[in-house]
C-alpha positions as CSV (number, residue, x, y, z in Angstrom):
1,X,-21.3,19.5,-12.3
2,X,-23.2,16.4,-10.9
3,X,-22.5,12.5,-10.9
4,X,-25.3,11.1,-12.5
5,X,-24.3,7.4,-12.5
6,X,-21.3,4.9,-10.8
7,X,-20.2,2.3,-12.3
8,X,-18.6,-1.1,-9.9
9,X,-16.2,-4.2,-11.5
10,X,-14.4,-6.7,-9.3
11,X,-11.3,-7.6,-11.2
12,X,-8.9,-10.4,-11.0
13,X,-5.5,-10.0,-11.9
14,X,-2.3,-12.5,-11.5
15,X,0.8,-12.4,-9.9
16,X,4.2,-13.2,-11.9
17,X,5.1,-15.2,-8.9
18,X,3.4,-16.5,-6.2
19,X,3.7,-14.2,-3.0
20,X,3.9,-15.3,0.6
21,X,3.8,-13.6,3.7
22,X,3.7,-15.1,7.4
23,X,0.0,-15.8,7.0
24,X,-0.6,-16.2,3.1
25,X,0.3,-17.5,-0.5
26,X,-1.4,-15.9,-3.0
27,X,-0.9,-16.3,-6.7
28,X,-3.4,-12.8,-7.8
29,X,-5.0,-9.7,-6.3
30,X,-8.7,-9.4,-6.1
31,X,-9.2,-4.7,-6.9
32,X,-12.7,-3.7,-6.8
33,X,-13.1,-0.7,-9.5
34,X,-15.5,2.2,-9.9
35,X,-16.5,4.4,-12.5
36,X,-18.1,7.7,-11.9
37,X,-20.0,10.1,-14.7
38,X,-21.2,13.7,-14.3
39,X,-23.6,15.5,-16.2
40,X,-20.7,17.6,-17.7
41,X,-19.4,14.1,-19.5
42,X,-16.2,14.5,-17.1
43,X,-14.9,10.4,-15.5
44,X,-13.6,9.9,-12.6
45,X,-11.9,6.2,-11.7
46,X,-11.5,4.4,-8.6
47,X,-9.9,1.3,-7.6
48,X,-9.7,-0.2,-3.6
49,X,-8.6,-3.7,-1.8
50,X,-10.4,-6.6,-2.0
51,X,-13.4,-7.7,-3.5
52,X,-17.5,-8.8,-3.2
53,X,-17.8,-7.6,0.3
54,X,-16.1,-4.0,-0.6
55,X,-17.8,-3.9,-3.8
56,X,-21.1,-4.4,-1.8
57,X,-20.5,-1.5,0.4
58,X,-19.6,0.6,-2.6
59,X,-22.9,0.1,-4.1
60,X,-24.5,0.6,-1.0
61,X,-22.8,3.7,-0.6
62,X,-23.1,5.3,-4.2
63,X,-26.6,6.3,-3.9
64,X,-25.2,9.2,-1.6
65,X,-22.7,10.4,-4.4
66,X,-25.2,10.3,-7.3
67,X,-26.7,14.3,-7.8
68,X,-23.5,15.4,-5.8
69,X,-20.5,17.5,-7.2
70,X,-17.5,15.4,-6.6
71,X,-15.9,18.5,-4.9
72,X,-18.4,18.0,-2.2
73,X,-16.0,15.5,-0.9
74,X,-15.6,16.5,3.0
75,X,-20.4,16.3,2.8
76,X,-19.9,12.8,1.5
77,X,-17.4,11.5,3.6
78,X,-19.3,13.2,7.0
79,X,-22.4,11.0,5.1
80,X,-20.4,7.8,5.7
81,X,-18.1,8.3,9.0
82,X,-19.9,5.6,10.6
83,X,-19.5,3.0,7.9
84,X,-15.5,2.4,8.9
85,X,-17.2,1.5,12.9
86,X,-19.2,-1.2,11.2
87,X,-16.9,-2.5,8.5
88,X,-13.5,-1.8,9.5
89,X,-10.7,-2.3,7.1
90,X,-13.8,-3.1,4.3
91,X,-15.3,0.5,4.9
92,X,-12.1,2.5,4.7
93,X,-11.4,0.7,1.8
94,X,-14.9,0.8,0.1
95,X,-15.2,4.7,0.6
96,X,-11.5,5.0,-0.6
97,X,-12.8,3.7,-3.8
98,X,-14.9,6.5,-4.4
99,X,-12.9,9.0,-2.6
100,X,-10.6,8.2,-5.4
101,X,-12.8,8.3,-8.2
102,X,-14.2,12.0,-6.9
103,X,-10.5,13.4,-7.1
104,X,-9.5,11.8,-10.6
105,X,-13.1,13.2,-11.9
106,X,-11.8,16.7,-10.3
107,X,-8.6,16.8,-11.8
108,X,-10.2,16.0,-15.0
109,X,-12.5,18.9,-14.7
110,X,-9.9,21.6,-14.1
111,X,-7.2,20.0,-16.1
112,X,-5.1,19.5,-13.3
113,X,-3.2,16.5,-12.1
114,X,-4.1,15.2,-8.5
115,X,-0.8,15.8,-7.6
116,X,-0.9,19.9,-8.5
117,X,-4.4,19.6,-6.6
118,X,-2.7,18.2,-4.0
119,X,0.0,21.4,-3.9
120,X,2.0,19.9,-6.5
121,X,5.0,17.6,-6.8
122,X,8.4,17.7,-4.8
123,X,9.4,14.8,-6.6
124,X,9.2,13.4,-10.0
125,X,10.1,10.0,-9.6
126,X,9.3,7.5,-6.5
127,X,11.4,4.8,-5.5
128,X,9.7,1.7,-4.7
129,X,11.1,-1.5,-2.4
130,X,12.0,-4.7,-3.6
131,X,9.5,-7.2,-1.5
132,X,11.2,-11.0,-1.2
133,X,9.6,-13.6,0.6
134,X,11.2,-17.4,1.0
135,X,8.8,-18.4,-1.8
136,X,11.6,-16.5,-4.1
137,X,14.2,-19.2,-3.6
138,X,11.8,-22.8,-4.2
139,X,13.8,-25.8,-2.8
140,X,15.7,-24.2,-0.7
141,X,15.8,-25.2,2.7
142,X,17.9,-25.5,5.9
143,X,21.4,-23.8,5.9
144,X,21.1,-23.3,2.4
145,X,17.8,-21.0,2.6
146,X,20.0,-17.8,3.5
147,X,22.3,-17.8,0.6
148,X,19.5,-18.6,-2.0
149,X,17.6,-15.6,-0.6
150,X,20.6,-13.7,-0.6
151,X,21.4,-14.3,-4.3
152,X,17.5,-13.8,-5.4
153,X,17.5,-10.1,-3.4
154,X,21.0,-9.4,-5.3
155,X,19.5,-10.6,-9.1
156,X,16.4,-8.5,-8.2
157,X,18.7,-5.3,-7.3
158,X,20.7,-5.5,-10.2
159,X,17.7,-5.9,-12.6
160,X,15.3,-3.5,-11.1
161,X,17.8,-0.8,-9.8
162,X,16.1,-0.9,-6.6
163,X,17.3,1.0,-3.2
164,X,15.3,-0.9,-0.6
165,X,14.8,-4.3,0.1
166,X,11.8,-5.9,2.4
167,X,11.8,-9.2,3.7
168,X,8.8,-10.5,4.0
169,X,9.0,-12.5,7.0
170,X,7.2,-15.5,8.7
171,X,6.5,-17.2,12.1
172,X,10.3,-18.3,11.9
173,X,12.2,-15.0,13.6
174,X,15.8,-16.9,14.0
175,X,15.4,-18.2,10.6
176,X,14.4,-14.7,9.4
177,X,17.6,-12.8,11.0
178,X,20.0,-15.7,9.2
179,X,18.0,-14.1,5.8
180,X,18.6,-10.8,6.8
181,X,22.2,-11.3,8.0
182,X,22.8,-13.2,4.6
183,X,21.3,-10.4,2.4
184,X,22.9,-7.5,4.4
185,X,26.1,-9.0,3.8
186,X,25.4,-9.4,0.1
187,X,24.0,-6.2,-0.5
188,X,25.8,-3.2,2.0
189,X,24.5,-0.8,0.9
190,X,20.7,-1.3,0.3
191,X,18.4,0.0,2.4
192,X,17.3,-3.2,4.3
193,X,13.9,-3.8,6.0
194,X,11.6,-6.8,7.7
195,X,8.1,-7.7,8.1
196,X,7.0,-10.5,9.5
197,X,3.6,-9.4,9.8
198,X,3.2,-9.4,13.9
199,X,3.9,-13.3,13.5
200,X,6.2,-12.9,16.3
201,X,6.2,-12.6,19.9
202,X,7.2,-9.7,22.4
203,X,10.3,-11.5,23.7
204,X,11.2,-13.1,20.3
205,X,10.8,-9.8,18.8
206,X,13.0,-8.3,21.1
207,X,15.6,-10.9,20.8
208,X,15.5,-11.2,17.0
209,X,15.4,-7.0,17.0
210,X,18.8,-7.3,19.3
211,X,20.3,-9.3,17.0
212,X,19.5,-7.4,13.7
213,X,21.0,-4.3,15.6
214,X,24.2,-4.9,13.7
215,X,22.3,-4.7,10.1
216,X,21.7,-0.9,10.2
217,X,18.1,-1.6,8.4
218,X,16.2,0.9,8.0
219,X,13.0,-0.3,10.2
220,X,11.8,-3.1,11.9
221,X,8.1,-3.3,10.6
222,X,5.6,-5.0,13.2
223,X,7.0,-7.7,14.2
224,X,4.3,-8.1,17.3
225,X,0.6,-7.7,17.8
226,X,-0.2,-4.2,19.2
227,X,0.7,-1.0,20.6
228,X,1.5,-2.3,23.7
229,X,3.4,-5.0,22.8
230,X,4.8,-2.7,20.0
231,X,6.1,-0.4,22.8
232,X,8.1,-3.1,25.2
233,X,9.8,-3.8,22.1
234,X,10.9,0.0,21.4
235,X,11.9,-0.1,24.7
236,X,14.4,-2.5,24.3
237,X,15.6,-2.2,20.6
238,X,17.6,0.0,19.0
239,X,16.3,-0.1,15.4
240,X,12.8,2.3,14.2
241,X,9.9,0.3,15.0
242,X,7.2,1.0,11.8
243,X,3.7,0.2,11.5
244,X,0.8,-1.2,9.3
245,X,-1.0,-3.0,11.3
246,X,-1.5,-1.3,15.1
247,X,-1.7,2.3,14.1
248,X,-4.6,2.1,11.3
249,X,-6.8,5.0,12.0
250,X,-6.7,8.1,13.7
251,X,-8.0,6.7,16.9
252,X,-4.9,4.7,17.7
253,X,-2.4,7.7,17.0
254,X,-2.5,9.2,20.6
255,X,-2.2,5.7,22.3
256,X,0.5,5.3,20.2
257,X,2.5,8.2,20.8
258,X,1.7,8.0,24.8
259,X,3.3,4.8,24.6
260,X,6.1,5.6,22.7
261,X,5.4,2.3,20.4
262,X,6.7,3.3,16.8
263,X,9.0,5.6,15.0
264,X,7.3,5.4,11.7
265,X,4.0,5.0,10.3
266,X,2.9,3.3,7.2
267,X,-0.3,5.1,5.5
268,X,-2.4,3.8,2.7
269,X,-5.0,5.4,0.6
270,X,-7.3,2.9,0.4
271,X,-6.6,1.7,4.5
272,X,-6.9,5.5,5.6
273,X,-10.2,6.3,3.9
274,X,-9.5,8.7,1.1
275,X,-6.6,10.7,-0.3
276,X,-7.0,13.8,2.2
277,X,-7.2,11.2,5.0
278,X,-3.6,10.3,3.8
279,X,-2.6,13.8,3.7
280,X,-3.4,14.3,7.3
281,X,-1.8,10.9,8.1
282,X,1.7,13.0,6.9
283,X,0.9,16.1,8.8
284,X,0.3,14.3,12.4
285,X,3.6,12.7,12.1
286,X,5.4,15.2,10.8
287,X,3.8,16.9,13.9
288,X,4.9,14.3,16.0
289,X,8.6,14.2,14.6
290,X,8.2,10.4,13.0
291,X,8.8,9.0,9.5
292,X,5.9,8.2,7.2
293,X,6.5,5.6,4.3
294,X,3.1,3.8,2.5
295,X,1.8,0.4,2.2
296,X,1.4,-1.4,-0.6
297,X,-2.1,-4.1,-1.0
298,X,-1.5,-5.4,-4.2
299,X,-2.5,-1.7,-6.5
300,X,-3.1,-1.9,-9.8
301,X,-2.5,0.8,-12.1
302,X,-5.3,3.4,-11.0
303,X,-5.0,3.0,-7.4
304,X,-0.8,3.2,-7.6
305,X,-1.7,6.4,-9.7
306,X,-3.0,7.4,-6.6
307,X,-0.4,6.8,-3.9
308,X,2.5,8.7,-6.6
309,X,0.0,11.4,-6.5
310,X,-0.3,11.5,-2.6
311,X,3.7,10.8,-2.2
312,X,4.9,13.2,-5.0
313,X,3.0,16.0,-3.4
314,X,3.9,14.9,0.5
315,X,7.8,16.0,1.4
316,X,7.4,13.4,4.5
317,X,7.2,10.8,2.2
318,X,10.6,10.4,1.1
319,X,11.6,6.8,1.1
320,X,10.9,4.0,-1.0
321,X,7.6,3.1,-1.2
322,X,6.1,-0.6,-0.7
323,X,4.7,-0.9,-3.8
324,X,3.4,-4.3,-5.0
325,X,3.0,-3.0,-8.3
326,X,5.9,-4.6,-10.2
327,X,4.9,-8.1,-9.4
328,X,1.6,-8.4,-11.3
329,X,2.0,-9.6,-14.4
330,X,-0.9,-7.4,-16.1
331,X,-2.7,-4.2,-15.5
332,X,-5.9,-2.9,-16.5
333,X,-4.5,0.8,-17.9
334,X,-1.5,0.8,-20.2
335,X,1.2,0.0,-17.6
336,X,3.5,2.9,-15.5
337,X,7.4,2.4,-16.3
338,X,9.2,0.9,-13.6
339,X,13.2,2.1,-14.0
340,X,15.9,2.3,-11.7
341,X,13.5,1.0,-9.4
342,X,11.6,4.3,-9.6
343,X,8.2,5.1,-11.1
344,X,7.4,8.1,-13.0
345,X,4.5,9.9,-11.3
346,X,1.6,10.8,-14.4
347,X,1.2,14.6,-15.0
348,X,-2.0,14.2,-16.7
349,X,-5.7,15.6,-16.0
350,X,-6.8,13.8,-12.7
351,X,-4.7,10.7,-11.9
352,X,-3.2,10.7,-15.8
353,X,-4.1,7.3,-16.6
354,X,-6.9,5.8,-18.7
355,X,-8.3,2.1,-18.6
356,X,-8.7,-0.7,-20.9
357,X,-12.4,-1.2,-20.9
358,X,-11.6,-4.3,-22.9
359,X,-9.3,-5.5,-20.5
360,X,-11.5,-4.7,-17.5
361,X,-14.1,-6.8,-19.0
362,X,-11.9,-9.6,-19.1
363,X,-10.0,-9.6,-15.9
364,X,-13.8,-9.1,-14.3
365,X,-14.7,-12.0,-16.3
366,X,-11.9,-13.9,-14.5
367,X,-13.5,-13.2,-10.9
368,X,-17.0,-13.8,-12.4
369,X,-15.3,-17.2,-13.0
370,X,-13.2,-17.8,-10.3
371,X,-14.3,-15.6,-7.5
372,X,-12.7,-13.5,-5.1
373,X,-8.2,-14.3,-4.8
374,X,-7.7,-11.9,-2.2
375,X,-9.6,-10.3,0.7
């Protein structure tokens, strides 16, 4: 079996609700989407962060796929190991794509799901987090902010049947703590996190992470730039330290653990370079004794497929998942069920979804229109 042709859309989808974090407001999400045929008839789909720039790569990149099998993964990712040291977040993200793609087209082939290829499922159904951010509670301001955040996270627990709740936080850390203090107290129970994105500094971290002590969340998620600064905070807070954003590739695991500078480690598909990049991802830290949870950057249907595939098959993976997935207010495949704040992972051939061609058309339409939202 040989790919004989791949296929690239930019799509533009919107949000329900706007969605702000401490360095951005977006109202959509910007997914590039790829296509792959063999010679066999088989289809394998694909769908990464961002757009044009990504998409560009892709292209660039699909010439090396095209007379391959798509079980020649580990020769086509050796092919490209230098395109992540030129593009950064962009490469991992455009060879994710086809990564992706290669293992739904496998799947397909064999009749398996990516998640039995994977060494089948531990778990059916994965929780997924409840993301707020202060754009939740409009007109809100002052004293009053805390409360109206407070009673959007409760309303959004009670209707979604979630476990976890993220803040998404912003360049105001005492302001953030009255939040978290205010939703803590409304919600006890829930598993309670913050992410403020490394807008903070080393000594406001630490002095915000002091006072959040008493909140029992469940991680403090990079409040500062870097490992360094990462691990002055770890040494002087008491609450798990996570990351997104200074652990992002293999090459910054080992200065990571020298330092002592997190607890837990979010992976990502499309940030990682490929599904068995993600796989290794949970091995090292299992290795290494920390927690593993996975980000979210705004999936769609095909690439969420994805991360249930990777987290149903990955014991480490046990907590809610950040999952941005619930907010959009469309999807280019018929849409996965959200309940109890848990989605079902797919059991069917490859990454058990199938696309709306009609509706991929349109939503690339849209960014033919409008241009690139995000990335």
């Amino acid at each position: 079996m040989k790919i004989t042709d791949v296929d690239v859309w930019v799509v533009n989808l919107p949000l329900v609700n706007p969605f702000t974090s401490s360095f951005e407001t977006k109202t959509g999400e910007t997914r590039t989407v790829v296509r792959i045929r063999t010679d066999e008839g088989v289809e394998g789909w694909g769908e990464t962060m961002w757009g044009a720039p990504v998409a560009a790569i892709v292209r660039s990149m699909a010439p090396d796929l095209i007379g391959t099998s798509p079980f020649a993964l580990e020769s086509f990712h050796r092919k490209q190991h230098m395109v992540p040291f030129f593009y950064g977040y962009l490469g991992y993200a455009a060879i994710a794509a086809l990564d992706v793609a290669c293992w739904d087209a496998m799947g397909k082939a064999t009749d398996q799901s990516v998640t039995d290829l994977l060494g089948g499922a531990v778990r059916a159904e994965v929780p997924i987090t409840a993301l707020i951010t202060r754009a939740d509670a409009p007109g809100a301001r002052g004293p009053g902010l805390p409360e109206a955040m407070a009673e959007h996270a409760v309303r959004v627990v009670a209707e979604g049947g979630f476990e976890a709740v993220k803040l998404k936080g912003t360049k105001d850390c005492a302001g953030d703590v009255a939040i978290l203090r205010a939703v803590r107290e409304a919600l006890p129970e829930v598993n309670l996190r913050v992410d403020p994105n490394a807008a903070w500094s080393v000594p406001d971290s630490i002095r915000a992470g002091i006072a959040l002590e008493e909140l029992d969340l469940e991680y403090l998620e990079d409040p500062c730039v870097g490992i360094e600064g990462m691990s002055q905070v770890k040494a002087k807070v008491r609450i798990p330290l996570c990351t997104n954003m200074c652990v992002v590739r293999f090459e910054e695991f080992a200065p990571a653990m020298r330092l002592n500078a997190v607890d837990v480690i979010h992976g990502d598909v499309y940030k990682w370079g490929g599904i068995a990049a993600t796989k290794a991802l949970a091995t090292h830290c299992e290795t290494f004794g920390l927690g593993m949870n996975l980000h979210s950057g705004g999936e769609l249907g095909i690439a969420t497929a994805a991360h249930l595939a990777v987290v149903s098959s990955t014991p480490v993976l046990s907590r809610a998942i950040d999952s941005m997935y619930y907010l959009h207010a469309d999807d280019i495949i018929e849409p996965l069920h959200l309940e109890n704040g848990r989605l079902r992972v797919p059991t069917g051939p490859g990454l058990g979804v199938s696309v709306d061609e009609e509706k991929l058309r349109h939503y690339a339409a849209a960014n033919e229109r409008d241009g690139d939202l995000t990335g």
